[in-house]
C-alpha positions, 0 to 999 in steps of 0.5 A: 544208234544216233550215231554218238560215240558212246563214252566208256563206262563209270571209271571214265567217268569218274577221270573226267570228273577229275580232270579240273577240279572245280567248286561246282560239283553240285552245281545244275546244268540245263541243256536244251534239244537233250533227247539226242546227238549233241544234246544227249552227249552234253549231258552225259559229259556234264553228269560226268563232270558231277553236275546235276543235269536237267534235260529239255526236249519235246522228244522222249529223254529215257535214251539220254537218262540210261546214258547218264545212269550207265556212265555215272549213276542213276541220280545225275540226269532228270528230263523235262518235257517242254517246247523251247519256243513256248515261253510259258512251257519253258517258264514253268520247266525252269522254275520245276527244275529250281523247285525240285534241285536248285539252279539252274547255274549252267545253260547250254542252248543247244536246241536247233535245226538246221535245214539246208533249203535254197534262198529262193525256195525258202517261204516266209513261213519256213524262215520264221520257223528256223528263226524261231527255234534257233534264235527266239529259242536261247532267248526264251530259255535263258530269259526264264534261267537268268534270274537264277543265275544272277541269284547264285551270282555265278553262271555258264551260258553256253550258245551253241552255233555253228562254224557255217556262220564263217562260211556262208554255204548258199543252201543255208541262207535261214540257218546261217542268218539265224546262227549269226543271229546267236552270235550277237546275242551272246556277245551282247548279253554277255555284256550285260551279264558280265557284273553277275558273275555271270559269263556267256560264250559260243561254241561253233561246231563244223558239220557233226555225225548226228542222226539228224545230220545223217539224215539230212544235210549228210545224205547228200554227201555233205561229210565229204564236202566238208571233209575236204575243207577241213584241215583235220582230215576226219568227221567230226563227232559229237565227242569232238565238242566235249572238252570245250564245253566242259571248259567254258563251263568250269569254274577256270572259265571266269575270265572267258566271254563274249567268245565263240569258239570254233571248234570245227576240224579248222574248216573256218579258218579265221 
């Protein structure tokens, strides 16, 4: 298990499809870092909402596209193969998805990593890895989708962050930095987007039961630190972030930019 809450099967969803009607149902979404956790459960909940979604990851992407088969049909989710810090590989997956099925209308940048590794330990190396995957990557895969965007004169860029840009825990120096980082990407080139049709926000999740997060920061008794900071007194799981990516990325959503949203149990209170 990756640690996902798995949603229910086709009537679920066919409701949320119908929560909000929008124009969109045939519209494409592109979520990075789709292989797993937040990522995989993004898709699934896109799919559910009648986009097409386009998968990107390193990793294999069978598990997100049985997901997306078991939850809302089998023709909803295609995977692609490709390194977001490589701009000629996400270049090339950018323009496959456009060939093959339109789009892309809806970027999620998802993709990330998260070490929690003290200041003084950290080596220049280590920093310029965490900079490259959770700052240059959003620049690199948005940079390649933008013209495709601007050409339907209509599209969603999501930024996924994280609520620790409010906080500043001392072990995270890299990926606090690299996390504020997205933030002033997304209000700036929300800026510069604005007259396309095109908006571009932030959501800020708390510390979230993935399997990446168990595995590390989690171990180590980080749920329960955070917990207890929080005023929603529970773990927050990837299901926890769903309704508000589908709202900044539904057709309602057009007078919403420039924003990050925390949606992180009210640990950053702000």
């Amino acid at each position: 298990m990756n640690g996902t809450s798995p949603l229910p099967g086709r009537r679920a969803c066919h409701r949320l499809a119908t929560v909000s009607r929008t124009s969109g149902a045939d519209r494409v979404a592109l979520v990075t870092g789709a292989a797993n956790g937040l990522g995989q459960e993004f898709c699934v909940a896109l799919a559910a909402r009648g986009h097409r979604v386009a998968g990107l990851d390193v990793a294999d992407l069978a598990e997100t596209g049985r997901r997306v088969a078991d939850s809302c049909g089998g023709d909803r989710f295609f995977g692609v193969r490709a390194d977001v810090t490589d701009p000629a590989a996400v270049t090339a997956a950018v323009d496959e998805i456009a060939k093959d099925h339109g789009g892309p209308h809806i970027v999620v940048n998802n993709a990330g990593t998260y070490p929690a590794i003290p200041f003084e330990d950290t080596t220049l190396d280590e920093w310029r890895r965490i900079m490259r995957l959770n700052l240059d990557g959003p620049f690199i895969v948005t940079q390649a989708a933008l013209p495709h965007l601007r050409a339907a004169g209509w599209g969603r860029i999501v930024n996924i962050v994280s609520a620790v840009v409010f906080l500043g825990p001392p072990d995270m120096v890299a990926y606090t930095t690299s996390k504020a980082g997205l933030v002033g990407f997304t209000r700036a080139l929300a800026s510069a987007v604005g007259e396309d049709g095109v908006t571009v926000n932030a959501i800020a999740p708390g510390l979230t039961r993935t399997t990446t997060a168990e595995r590390t920061v989690g171990a180590d008794g980080g749920f329960d630190r955070v917990r207890a900071s929080q005023i929603v007194p529970r773990v927050e799981e990837p299901g926890d972030l769903v309704s508000t990516l589908l709202y900044v990325c539904d057709e309602g959503s057009g007078f919403l930019t420039g924003q990050t949203i925390n949606v992180d149990g009210g640990s950053a209170k702000h």
